[in-house]
N, C-alpha and C positions, 0 to 999 in steps of 0.2 A: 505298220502299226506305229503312233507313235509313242512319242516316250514318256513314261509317267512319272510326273513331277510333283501331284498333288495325289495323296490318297484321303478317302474319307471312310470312316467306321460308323456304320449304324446300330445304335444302341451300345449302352454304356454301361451295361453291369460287368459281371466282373471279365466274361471273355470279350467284350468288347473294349473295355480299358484295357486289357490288356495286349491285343491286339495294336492298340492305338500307340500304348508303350513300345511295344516293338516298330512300330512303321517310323514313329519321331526319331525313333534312338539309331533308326540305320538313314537318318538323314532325311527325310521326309515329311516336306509341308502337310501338315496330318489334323483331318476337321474328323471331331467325335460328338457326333449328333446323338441326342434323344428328345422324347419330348418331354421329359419327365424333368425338371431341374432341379429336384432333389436329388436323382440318382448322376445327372453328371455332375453335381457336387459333392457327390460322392466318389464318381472318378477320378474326377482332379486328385483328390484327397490320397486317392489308390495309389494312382501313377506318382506323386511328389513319394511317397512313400517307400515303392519300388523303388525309383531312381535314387533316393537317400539308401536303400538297402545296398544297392550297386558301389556308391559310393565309398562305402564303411567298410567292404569288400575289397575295395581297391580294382574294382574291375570298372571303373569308370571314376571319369575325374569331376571334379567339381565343376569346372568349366563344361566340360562338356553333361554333364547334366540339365546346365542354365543353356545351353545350345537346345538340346532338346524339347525342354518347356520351349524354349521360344516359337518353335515350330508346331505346339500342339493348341489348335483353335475347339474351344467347345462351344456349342450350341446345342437353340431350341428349335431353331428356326430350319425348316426344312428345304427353306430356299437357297438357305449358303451352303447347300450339299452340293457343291461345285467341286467336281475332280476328275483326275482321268483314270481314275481306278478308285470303286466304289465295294467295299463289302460289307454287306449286314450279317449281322450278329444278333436279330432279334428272336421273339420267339417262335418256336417251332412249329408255326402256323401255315399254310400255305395261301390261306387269304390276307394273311397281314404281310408276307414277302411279298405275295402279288400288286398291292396295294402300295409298298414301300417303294417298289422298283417302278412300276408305273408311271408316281410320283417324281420321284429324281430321272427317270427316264425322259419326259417334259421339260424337262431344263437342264438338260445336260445334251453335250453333243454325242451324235450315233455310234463315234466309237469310242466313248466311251466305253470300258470294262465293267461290268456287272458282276459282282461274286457272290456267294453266297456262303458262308462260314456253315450250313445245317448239317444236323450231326445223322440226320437217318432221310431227308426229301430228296426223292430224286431230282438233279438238276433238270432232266427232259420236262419235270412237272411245273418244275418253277420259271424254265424257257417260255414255257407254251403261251405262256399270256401277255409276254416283254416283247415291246417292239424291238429289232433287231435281236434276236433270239441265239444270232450268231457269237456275240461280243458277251453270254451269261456262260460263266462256269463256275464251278466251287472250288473253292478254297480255304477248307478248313484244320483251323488251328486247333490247339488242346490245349487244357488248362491244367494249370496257370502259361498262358502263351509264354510269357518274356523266360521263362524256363523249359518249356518240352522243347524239344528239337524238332521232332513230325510234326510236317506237314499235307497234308491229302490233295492232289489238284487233281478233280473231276472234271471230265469231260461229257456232255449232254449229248444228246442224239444230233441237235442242232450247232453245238460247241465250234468255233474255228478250231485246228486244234493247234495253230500257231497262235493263236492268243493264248489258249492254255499254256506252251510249252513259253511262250513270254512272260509270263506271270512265274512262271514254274525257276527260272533263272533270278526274276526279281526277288524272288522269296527266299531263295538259297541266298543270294547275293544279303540277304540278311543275318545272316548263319543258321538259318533251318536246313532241316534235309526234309525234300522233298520227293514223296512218290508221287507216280500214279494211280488212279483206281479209276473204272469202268462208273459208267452211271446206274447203282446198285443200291436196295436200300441200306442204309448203314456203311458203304463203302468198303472197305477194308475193315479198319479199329471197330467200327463200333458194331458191325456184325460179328465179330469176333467176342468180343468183351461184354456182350451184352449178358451172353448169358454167366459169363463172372458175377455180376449183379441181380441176375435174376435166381442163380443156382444158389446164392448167399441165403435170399432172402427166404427162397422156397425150405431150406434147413431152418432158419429160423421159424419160420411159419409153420415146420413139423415137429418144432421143438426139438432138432436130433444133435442141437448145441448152442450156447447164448451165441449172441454176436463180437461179444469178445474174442472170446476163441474162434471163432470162425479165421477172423480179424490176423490173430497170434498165428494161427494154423499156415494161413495163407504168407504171411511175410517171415518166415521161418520157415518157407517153402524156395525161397527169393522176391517174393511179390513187395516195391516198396510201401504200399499202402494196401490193406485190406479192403475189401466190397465195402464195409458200411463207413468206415473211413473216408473211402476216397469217393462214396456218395454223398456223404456230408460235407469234403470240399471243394465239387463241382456244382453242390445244391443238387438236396433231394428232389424238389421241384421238378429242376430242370433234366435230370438223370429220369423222372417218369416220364416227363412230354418226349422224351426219346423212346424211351423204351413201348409209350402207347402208340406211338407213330409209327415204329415198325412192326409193331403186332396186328395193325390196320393192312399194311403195305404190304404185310407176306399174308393177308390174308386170313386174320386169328388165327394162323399157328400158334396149336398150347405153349410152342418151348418158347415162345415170345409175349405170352400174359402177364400182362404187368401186376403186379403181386397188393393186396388188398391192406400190407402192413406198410408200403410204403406211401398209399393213397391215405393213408389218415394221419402219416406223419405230414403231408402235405395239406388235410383238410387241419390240420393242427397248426399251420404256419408254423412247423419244424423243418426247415428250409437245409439246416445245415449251419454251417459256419459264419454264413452273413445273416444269420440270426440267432445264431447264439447258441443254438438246442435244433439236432436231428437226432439224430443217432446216438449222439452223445452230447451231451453239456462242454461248452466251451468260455 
C-alpha cells in the first residue's frame, strides 16, 4: 500500500471541519471539499478558531498553527478531490455516499482509500456500488473530532483488512485511539448510545421529567453531557438521520423509533447549536 501524503475531507460542517483540523495539524496536506461555499466558509472560520483556541491553551504554538493553515486547501470543486486517503463526512444518505465516491473514484487512482466517517451505514452497503470495493472502509470520528479521542475503523465484507489496519496506525499516529468494530449498524458507540438519546427523549415525551433534569440526572451520574445537551451539540438534525437510519437497518425495531419531539425540533430548524435554538437557546 502506499503511503499517504494527501488526505481529503468531504463535506464541511462541523465533523467534517473538524476532521480536516485534525488531519492538517498531524501534518497533512488536507483538501476540505463541499459544494456549498457558504458552509466551507464557514469551516475555514471553525478551524482558524479551533487552532486560535489550541493556541491560548498553550497546546500549540503560533508558528505551528500558521504551519497548519498552510496545509489545509478548501474547495468547491470536486475535481481537486485528489488524495490518497479520501473520507466523507456527508450526510447519512446512502445515495449521496454512492454518488460521492463514484464521483472521486473517476479521478482518482484504484488504490486510493475510500472512507466513510457514517455513524449507523454499513460499510458492505456503501462498498457494493465503489469500484474497487477492496480499498472502502470506515473510519469514524466523534464530535467535536479535534477533542474526542475514539476512533472506530470498520471493516466491510469486501474490506482489505490491511488497509484497515493501515489507516488504523495513521489515525493513532494522530493521537486517537483506535478500535475495531465488525461491519454492524451503528458499530460499536453508536449502537450503544443510541438509545441514551432515544430513552431521554421517550421520558420527556411521557412527561416523567423536563429535560433539564433528565440533563442534571444524567451528569451527576458521571455522564459529561446530558442526552438533550449533547444532541444539541452534535445537531439535532443530524443525531435523527442517525437514529432513522438505524431503525430502517434493524428493521423498525421499536427500541430504535426515532421519537416525534425530536422530528419537529428538526421541522423547526432547531438544529442545535449551529443555530442557535434546539433543546435549548444558545
Amino acid at each position: 500500500m502506499k503511503e499517504i501524503k494527501i488526505i481529503a475531507i468531504a463535506g464541511a460542517g462541523t465533523m467534517g471541519a473538524g476532521i480536516a483540523q485534525v488531519t492538517a495539524n498531524a501534518g497533512f496536506k488536507t483538501i476540505l471539499f463541499d459544494i456549498n461555499q457558504v458552509v466551507l466558509d464557514k469551516a475555514k472560520t471553525s478551524i482558524d478558531k479551533g487552532l486560535q483556541f489550541l493556541v491560548d491553551k498553550n497546546k500549540l504554538t503560533v508558528e505551528q498553527k500558521f504551519a497548519t493553515q498552510d496545509l489545509l486547501t478548501f474547495t468547491n470543486n470536486i475535481n481537486e478531490v485528489i488524495a490518497d486517503l479520501i473520507i466523507e463526512a456527508v450526510i447519512e444518505r446512502l445515495d449521496i455516499k454512492h454518488d460521492f465516491f463514484n464521483k472521486v473514484a473517476a479521478i482518482n487512482t484504484p488504490d486510493c482509500v475510500l472512507a466513510s466517517n457514517t455513524s449507523s451505514i454499513p460499510i458492505t452497503q456503501i462498498a457494493a456500488k465503489i469500484p474497487n470495493p477492496e480499498r472502502v472502509i470506515g473510519i469514524h470520528f466523534f464530535n467535536p473530532a479535534p477533542i474526542m479521542k475514539l476512533v472506530e475503523i470498520i471493516i466491510g465484507a469486501q474490506s482489505n483488512k490491511q488497509v484497515a489496519l493501515h489507516c488504523k496506525a495513521l489515525i493513532e499516529g494522530m493521537g486517537k485511539t483506535c478500535v475495531m468494530a465488525a461491519d454492524s449498524p451503528g458499530f460499536i458507540v453508536n449502537r450503544v448510545a443510541r438509545h441514551y438519546y432515544v430513552e431521554g427523549l421517550k421520558i420527556l415525551e411521557e412527561q416523567v421529567a423536563n429535560l433539564e433534569d433528565v440533563d442534571a440526572l444524567l451528569e451527576s451520574s458521571g455522564f459529561k453531557m446530558g442526552p438533550f445537551k449533547l444532541m444539541d451539540l452534535i445537531g439535532v438534525d443530524t443525531n435523527l438521520s442517525v437514529t432513522t437510519s438505524m431503525y430502517h437497518l434493524f428493521n423498525q425495531e421499536s427500541k430504535f423509533r426515532p421519537n416525534r419531539i425530536q422530528q419537529q425540533k428538526v421541522d423547526a430548524g432547531h438544529f442545535g447549536r449551529k443555530t442557535g435554538k434546539g433543546f435549548y437557546e444558545y
